[in-house]
N, C-alpha and C positions, 0 to 999 in steps of 0.2 A: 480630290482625296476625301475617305470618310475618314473624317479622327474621332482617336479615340478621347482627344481632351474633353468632353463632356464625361465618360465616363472617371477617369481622373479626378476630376473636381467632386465628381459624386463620390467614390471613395472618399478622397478627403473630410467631407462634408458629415457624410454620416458617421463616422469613426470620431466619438464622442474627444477620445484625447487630443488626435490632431485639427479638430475644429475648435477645440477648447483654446490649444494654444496660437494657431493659425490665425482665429477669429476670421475668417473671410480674404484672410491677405496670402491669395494664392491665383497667381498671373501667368499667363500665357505669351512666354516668351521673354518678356522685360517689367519689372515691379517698377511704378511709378512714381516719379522724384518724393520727395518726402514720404515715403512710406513711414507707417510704423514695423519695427520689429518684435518676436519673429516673422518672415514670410517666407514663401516658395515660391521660386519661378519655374515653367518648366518647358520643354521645347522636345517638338520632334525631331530625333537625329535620321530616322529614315523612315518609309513605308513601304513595304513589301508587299508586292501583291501575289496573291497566290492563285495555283493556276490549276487544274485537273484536264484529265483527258476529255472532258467535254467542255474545258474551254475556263473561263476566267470566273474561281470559285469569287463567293461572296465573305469568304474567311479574312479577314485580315491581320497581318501581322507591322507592328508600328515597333521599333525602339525609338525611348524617352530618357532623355534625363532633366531630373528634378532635381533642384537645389533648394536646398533651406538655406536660410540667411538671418544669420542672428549677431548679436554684439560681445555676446563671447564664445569660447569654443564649448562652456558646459551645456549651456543652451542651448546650442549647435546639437550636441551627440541626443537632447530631453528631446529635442522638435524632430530631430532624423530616425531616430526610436518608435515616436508615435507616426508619422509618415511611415516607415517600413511596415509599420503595424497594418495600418488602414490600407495600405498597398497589399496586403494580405486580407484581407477578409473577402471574404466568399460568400456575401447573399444577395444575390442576384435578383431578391423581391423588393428589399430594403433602395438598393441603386434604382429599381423600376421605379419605384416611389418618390425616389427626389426625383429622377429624371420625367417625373408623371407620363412614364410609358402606360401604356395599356396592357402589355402581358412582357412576360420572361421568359414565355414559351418558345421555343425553338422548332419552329417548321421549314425542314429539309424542301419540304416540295414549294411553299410559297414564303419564301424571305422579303421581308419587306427593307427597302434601305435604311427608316430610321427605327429598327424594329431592335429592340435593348434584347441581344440573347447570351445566353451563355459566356461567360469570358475568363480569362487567363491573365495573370502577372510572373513573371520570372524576375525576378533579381538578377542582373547578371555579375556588378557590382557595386559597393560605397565607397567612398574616399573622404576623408574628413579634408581641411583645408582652409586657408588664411586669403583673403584678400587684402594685400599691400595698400593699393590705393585707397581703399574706401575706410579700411582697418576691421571692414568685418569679418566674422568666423563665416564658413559655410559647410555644409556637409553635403556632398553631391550625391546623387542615385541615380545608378545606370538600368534600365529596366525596360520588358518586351512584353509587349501586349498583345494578345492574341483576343480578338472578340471580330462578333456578328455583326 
């Protein structure tokens, strides 16, 4: 499977508020003991693969969800705020740059697999949220990623 979690972290990264507050503490799949707070963890819920009449396109489509985790719930809604933010932005030269791709350019006739093109985020939902055990706040994010 190609993920999209490298694109993800890029998002994060360059989106000055949620790196501000994040600082680096954004994990794939499980945040490790001691962490500090806030952070994100985030985990594919499926991969979809798409398919055209000539056979198994190179489009992907991934749902993700991302949880912030923080110590109270204000926190929660400041860190899920700046995440939805950075989960929206759209510049596709900026993510080329952390991810030191070589272009952004999108060629139909020759795709390359680690080739950073075009891409998409959906919101599908948020949920703000309490964990019992641990006593932390979280605020989850349900969201669909469409990229090259």
């Amino acid at each position: 499977m190609i993920s999209g979690a490298p694109l993800i972290r890029a998002l994060l990264a360059i989106h000055a508020p949620a790196a501000a507050l994040l600082a680096g503490r954004v994990f794939q799949d499980e945040a490790p003991q001691g962490v500090e707070f806030p952070c994100a963890t985030f985990t594919c819920v499926f991969d979809d693969p798409q398919d055209h009449l000539r056979g198994r396109s190179s489009l992907k489509r991934q749902r993700w969800q991302l949880d912030v985790w923080t110590t109270t719930p204000a926190d929660a809604d400041q860190a899920a705020t700046a995440v939805q933010a950075a989960l929206a932005v759209r510049d596709p030269a900026a993510v080329a740059a952390w991810l030191e791709e070589p272009s952004v350019e999108l060629d139909f006739l020759e795709q390359e697999y680690r080739r950073l093109a075009p891409y998409s985020v959906v919101m599908n939902e948020t949920r703000p949220g309490h964990d019992r055990d641990s006593g932390l706040s979280r605020f989850m994010l349900d969201f669909t990623l469409w990229f090259y």
